[in-house]
N, C-alpha and C positions, 0 to 999 in steps of 0.2 A: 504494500500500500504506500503511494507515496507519503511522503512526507507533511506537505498542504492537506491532504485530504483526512489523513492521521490528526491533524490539529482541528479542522471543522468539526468531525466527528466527536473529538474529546468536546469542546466547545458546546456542540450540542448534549453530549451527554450530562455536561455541568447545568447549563440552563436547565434541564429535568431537573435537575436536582433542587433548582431553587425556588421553583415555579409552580404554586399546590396544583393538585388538580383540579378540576371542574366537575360539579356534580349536579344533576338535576337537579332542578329546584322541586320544592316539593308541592303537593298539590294544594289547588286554592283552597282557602275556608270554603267550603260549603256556603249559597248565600241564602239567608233563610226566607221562606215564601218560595223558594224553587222546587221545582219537582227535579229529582235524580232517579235514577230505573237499574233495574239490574240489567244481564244480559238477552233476557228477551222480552223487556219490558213487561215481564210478570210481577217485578213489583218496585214499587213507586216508595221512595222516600221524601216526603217534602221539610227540606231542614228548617228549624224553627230559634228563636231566641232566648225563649220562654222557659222556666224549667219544666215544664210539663210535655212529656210523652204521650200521644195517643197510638192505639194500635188497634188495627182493622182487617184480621187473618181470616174471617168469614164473611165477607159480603162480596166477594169477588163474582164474576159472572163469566170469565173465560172459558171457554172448554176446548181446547184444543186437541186438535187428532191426535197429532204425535204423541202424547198424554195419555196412555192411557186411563181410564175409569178404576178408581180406587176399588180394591173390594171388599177392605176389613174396616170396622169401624162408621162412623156415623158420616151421611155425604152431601148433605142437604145445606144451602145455606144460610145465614141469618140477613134475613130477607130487610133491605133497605138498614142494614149498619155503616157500611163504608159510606151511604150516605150522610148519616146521623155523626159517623165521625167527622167527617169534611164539613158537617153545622155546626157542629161543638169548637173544630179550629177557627172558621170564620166569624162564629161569637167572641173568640178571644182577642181575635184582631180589630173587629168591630170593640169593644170594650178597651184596648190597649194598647191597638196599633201596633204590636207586635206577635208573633207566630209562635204557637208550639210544634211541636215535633208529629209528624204522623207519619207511621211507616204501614201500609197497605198492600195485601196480596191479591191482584187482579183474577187470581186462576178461582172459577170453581172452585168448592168443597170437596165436592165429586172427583176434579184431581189433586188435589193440595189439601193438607190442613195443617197450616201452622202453627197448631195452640195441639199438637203432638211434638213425641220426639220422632226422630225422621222414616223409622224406621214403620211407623203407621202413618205418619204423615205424606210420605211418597212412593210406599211401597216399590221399592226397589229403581224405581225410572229414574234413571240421571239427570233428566233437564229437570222434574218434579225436586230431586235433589238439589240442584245447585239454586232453583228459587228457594228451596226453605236453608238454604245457608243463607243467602242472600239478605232474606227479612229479618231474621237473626241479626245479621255482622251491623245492618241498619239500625236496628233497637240497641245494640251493643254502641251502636257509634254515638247515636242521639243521647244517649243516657250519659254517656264519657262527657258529648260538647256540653249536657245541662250542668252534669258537675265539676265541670271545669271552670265554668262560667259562674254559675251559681253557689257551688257547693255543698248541692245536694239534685237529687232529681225524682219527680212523681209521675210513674207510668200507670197509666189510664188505659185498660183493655176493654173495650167494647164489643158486643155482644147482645144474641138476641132470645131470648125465650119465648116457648109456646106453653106453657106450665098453666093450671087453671085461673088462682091468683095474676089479679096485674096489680104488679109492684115490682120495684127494682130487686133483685139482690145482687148486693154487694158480699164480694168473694175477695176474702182476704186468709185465703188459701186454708181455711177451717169448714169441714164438713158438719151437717148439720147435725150430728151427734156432739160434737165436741163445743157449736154453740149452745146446744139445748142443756149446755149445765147451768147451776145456780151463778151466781159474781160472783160468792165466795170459793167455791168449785173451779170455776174459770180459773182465778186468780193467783189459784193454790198449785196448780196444774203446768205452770209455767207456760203453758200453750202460748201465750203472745211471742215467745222469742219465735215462734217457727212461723209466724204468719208476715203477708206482706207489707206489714205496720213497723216490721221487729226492731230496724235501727231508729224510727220516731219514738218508740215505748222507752227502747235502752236509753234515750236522750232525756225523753220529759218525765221519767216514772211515773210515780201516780197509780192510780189504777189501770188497769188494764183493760177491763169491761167499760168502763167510762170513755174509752179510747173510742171503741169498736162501737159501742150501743148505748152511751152515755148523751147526756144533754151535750150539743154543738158536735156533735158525731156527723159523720155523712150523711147516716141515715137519717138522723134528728132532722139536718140543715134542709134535707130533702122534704122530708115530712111537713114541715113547717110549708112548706111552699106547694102543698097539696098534691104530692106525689107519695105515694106507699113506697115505703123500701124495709125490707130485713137484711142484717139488724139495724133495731132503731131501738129508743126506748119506747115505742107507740108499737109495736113488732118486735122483739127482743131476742127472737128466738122463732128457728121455721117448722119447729114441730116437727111433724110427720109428714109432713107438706114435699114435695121435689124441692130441691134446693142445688141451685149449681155454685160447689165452694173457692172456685180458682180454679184454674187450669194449670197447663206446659209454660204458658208465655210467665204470668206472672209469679210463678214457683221457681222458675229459671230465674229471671232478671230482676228480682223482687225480693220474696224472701228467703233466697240462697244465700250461705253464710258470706259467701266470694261477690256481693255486691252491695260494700259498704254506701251509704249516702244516697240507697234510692230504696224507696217506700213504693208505694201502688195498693192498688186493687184490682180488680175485673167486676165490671160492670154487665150485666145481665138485665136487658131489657123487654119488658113486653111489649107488645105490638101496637093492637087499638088501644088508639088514642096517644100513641107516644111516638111511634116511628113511621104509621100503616100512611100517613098523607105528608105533605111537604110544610104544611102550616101548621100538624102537628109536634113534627118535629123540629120545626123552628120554635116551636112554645119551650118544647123541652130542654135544647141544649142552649136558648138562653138562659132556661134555670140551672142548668148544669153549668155553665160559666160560673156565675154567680155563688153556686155553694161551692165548685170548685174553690175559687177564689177565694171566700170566709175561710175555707178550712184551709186550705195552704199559707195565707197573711196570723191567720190563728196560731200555725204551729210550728211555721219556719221562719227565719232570719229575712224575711223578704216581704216585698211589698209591690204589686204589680204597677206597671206605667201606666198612667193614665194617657191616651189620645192625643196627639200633639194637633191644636187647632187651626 
């Protein structure tokens, strides 16, 4: 090698050395009010500001061929919720000018159900697979930006029932055996650590029952405002009645020991008169706003924006 061309090369070789390298930059924030999609537009995350998560794994209406038809498990949808969620976010923006979180799966029940673990959720189909990863890594992400931002995060599962009672239940991952004990029973029982309240109870003490079914409870703030819901203390307890206690979504992301700073429920809604027309559920998930709102400024470090005029 000649001699010149021995010295460019060292040359070059020296500038590597002093020159970092270049690395992608990383991705944008997420802007909130946008809608994001998985890989085949099976499901839709709209990033939000807000600490509040909504999630809408049953109201989808896709059916795609490729997909096959699920055949274990329940396959029917909750008829007009992904609606009801997308009223509950536009009440919050309507009331705050800023967005929550809602990550929704487009597909049918019939293919998809996201409120399983995957293995009834997709029975076995890959693309059914990679959507229920997809909705997941979404709520995992939402929940990260709320508590990052916030310092804490409340996901809100929405859902629909056909049960004879119309009234909400609210499912904070306790089946109706373990509600139907006495407070003092409840209390004794340590049940609150395993429900999706666990790290708001470990923070405020107190009672426990008073949490879940007590005055300015969920159910109270609802009842108040002339909706039925169990529990409440006007409902305290669902008897012998159907009672749906939580599902997959909110036992995963909620009150799993491995997700410090987020609370939730699942919300389980009846039809007539709540979801079944457009101007009923505009009545309701204004009211949902609203006790959302009491009860979250009630029991967390925060305090919602008001509107800028």
């Amino acid at each position: 090698m000649p001699s010149s061309l021995r010295l460019l090369t060292a040359l070059a070789l020296s500038l590597l050395s002093i020159v970092p390298p270049t690395f992608a930059a990383p991705p944008p924030e997420k802007i909130p009010g946008q809608s994001y999609y998985g890989t085949e537009r099976y499901i839709e995350y709209v990033a939000g500001d807000l600490p509040l998560v909504l999630t809408s794994p049953h109201g989808g209406r896709l059916k795609p061929d490729p997909i096959p038809d699920r055949t274990n498990g329940v396959t029917t949808m909750d008829a007009n919720t992904q609606e009801l969620a997308r009223d509950v976010a536009a009440a919050f923006f309507a009331r705050t000018g800023h967005h929550v979180h809602l990550v929704a799966s487009h597909l049918h029940r019939s293919k998809l159900d996201p409120n399983r673990e995957i293995v009834e959720a997709a029975q076995g189909n890959p693309t059914a697979e990679r959507a229920w990863k997809e909705f997941h890594a979404s709520i995992r992400e939402a929940l990260a930006v709320a508590v990052a931002r916030h310092g804490f995060a409340f996901l809100i599962d929405l859902h629909g029932h056909a049960h004879a009672i119309p009234r909400l239940e609210l499912g904070y991952a306790l089946d109706a055996k373990q509600l139907n004990q006495t407070d003092a029973a409840f209390a004794a029982s340590g049940l609150i650590t395993l429900t999706t309240l666990r790290d708001l109870a470990a923070r405020l003490g107190g009672s426990p029952t008073a949490l879940l079914r007590g005055p300015r409870s969920l159910g109270d703030l609802f009842a108040a405002r002339g909706i039925r819901a169990v529990p409440s203390p006007q409902e305290p307890q669902p008897g012998h009645n159907p009672f749906f206690a939580g599902g997959y979504i909110v036992r995963q992301h909620a009150a799993a020991p491995d997700t410090p700073k987020v609370d939730g429920l699942q919300i389980e809604c009846h039809r007539v008169g709540l979801r079944d027309t457009a101007a009923n559920r505009a009545h309701f998930t204004k009211i949902a706003a609203e006790v959302l709102t009491l009860f979250v400024e009630e029991h967390y470090p925060f305090k919602f924006p008001a509107p800028q005029k």
